[in-house]
C-alpha positions in Angstrom: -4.5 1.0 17.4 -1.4 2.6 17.8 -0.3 4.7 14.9 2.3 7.4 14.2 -0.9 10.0 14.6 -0.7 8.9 18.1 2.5 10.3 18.9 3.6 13.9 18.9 6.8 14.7 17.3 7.4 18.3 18.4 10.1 19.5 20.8 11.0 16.0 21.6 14.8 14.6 22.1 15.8 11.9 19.6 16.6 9.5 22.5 12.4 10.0 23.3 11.7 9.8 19.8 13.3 6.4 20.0 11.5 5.3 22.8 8.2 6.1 21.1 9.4 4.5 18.0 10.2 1.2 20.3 6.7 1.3 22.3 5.0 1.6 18.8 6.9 -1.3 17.5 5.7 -3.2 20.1 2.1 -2.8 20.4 2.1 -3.1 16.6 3.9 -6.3 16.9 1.6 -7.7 19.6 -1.2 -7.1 17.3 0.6 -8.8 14.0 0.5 -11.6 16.2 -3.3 -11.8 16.2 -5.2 -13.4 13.4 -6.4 -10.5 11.4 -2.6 -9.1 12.0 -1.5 -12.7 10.3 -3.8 -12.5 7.8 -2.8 -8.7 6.5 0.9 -8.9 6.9 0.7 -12.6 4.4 -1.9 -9.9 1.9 1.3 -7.3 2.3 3.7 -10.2 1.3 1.7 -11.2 -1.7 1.5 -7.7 -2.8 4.5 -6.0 -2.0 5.9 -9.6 -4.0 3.8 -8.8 -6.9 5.3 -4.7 -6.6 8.9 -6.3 -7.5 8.2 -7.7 -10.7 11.0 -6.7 -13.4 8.0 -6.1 -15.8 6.8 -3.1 -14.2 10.5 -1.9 -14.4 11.7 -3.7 -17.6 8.8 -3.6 -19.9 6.4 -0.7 -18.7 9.2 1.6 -18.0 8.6 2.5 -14.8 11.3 3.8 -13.1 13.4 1.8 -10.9 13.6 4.0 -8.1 12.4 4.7 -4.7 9.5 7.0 -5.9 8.7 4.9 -9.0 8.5 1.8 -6.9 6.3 3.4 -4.2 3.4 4.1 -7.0 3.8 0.7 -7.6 3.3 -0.6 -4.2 0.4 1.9 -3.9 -1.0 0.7 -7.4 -0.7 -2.9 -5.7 -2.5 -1.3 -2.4 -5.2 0.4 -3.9 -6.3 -2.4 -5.7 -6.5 -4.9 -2.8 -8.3 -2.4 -0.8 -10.9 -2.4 -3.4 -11.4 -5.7 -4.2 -11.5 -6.5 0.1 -14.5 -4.7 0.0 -16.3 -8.0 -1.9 -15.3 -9.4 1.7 -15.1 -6.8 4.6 -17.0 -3.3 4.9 -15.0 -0.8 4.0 -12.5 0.2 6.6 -12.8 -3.5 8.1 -10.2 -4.9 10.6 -8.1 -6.7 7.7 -8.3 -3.2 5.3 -6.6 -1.3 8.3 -4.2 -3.7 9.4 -3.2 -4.0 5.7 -2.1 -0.2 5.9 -0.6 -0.2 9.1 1.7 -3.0 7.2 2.1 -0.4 4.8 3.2 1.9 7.3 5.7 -0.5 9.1 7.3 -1.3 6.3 7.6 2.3 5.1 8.8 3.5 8.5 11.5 0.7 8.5 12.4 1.2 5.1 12.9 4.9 5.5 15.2 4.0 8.5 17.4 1.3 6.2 18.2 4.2 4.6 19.7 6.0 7.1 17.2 8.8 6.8 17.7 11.1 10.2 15.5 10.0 13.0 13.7 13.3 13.4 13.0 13.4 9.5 11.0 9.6 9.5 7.7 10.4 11.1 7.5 13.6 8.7 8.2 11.2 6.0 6.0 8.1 6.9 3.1 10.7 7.1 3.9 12.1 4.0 3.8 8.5 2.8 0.7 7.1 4.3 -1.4 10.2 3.0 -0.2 9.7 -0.5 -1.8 6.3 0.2 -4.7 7.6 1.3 -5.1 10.0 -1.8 -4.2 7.5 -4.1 -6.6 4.9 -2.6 -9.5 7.0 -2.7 -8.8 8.2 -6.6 -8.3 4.7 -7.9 -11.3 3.8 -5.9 -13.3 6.3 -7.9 -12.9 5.2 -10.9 -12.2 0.9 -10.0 -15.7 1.5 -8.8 -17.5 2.3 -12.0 -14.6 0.3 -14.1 -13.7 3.9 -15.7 -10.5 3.3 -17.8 -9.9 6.8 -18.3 -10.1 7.5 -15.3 -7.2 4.8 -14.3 -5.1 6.4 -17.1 -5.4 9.7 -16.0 -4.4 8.7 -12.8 -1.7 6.5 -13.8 -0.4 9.8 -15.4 -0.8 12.0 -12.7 1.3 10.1 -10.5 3.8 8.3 -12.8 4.3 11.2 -14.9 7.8 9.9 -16.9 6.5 7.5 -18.5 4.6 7.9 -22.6 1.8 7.3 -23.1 1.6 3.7 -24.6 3.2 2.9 -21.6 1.1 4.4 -19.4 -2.4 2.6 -21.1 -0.5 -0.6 -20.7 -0.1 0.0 -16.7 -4.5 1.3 -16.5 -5.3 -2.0 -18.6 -3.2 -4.3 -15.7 -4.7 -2.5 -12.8 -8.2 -2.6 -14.0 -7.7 -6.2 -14.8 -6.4 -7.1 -11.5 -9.6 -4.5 -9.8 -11.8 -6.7 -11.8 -10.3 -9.8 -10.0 -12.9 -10.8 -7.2 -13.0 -13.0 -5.0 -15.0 -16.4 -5.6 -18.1 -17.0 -3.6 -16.2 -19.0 -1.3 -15.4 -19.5 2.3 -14.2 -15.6 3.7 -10.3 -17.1 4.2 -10.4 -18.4 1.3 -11.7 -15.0 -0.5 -8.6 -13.5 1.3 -6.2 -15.6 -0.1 -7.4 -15.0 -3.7 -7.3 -11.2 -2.7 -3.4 -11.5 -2.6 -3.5 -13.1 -6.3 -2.8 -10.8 -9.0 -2.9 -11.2 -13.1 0.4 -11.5 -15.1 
């Protein structure tokens, strides 16, 4: 799997930096094309879908900005992670090639916005180990359906907004963590992964 670990950024021309960034797109395109790669990048849609609502925005008061909408996204990532686990081992083939979606799309979204090309890869890892961290914290406390837990997190890493809000955000997520998949056909579990409460 070819990954932005794979690819030393030091003492290297933007014009090779480019190439690197062109070879990755490729082999990471060739395996979107397979049908684990199809699978995770519909999963991505659905999620990064749900991310957009206006009622995170509008009515939780979560800030409409590029940080506020990452937790969001992560939120939305964590909790799909978990509840894959009711279909895949941990770390399965769909669970990774959901976050190197999440990667993609962070890499080409940090280049829409005209970031520097030397300054991306330091962000995209800065990115995907938030993920990581997050993951692994909501997964904690999903686990043993710990509330408090969920809110303390939820504070931690959205820190503007009160309280009320913030209870209101936990009670949504562990909700949606609570969500499993029915006792059905394994594609059909992974299509109900992608559906989240309102």
């Amino acid at each position: 799997h070819a990954t932005w670990a794979d690819i030393p950024h030091l003492n290297r021309s933007v014009a090779q930096q480019r190439l690197a960034y062109a070879m990755l797109n490729l082999a990471n395109w060739i395996r979107s094309r397979s049908p684990v790669g199809r699978k995770a990048a519909k999963l991505y849609g659905s999620i990064v879908t749900q991310s957009r609502e206006p009622t995170f925005y509008r009515d939780l008061g979560i800030p409409d900005t590029p940080s506020g909408r990452y937790e969001v996204l992560v939120l939305h990532m964590a909790i799909a992670l978990h509840r894959l686990n009711a279909v895949e081992k941990s770390d399965g083939p769909v669970s990774r090639a959901l976050t190197e979606a999440f990667v993609a799309d962070i890499d080409d979204s940090l280049r829409e916005m005209a970031f520097g090309d030397m300054s991306v890869p330091r962000r995209v890892k800065k990115a995907a180990a938030g993920l990581m961290e997050r993951c692994l914290a909501y997964r904690g406390a999903f686990e043993v359906d710990d509330r408090g837990a969920v809110v303390a997190l939820i504070a931690e890493f959205l820190t503007e907004l009160p309280a009320d809000k913030t209870k209101l955000v936990a009670d949504y997520a562990c909700r949606a963590a609570k969500t499993h998949p029915p006792n059905g056909r394994k594609d059909q579990n992974l299509e109900s992964i992608g559906l989240f409460p309102v």
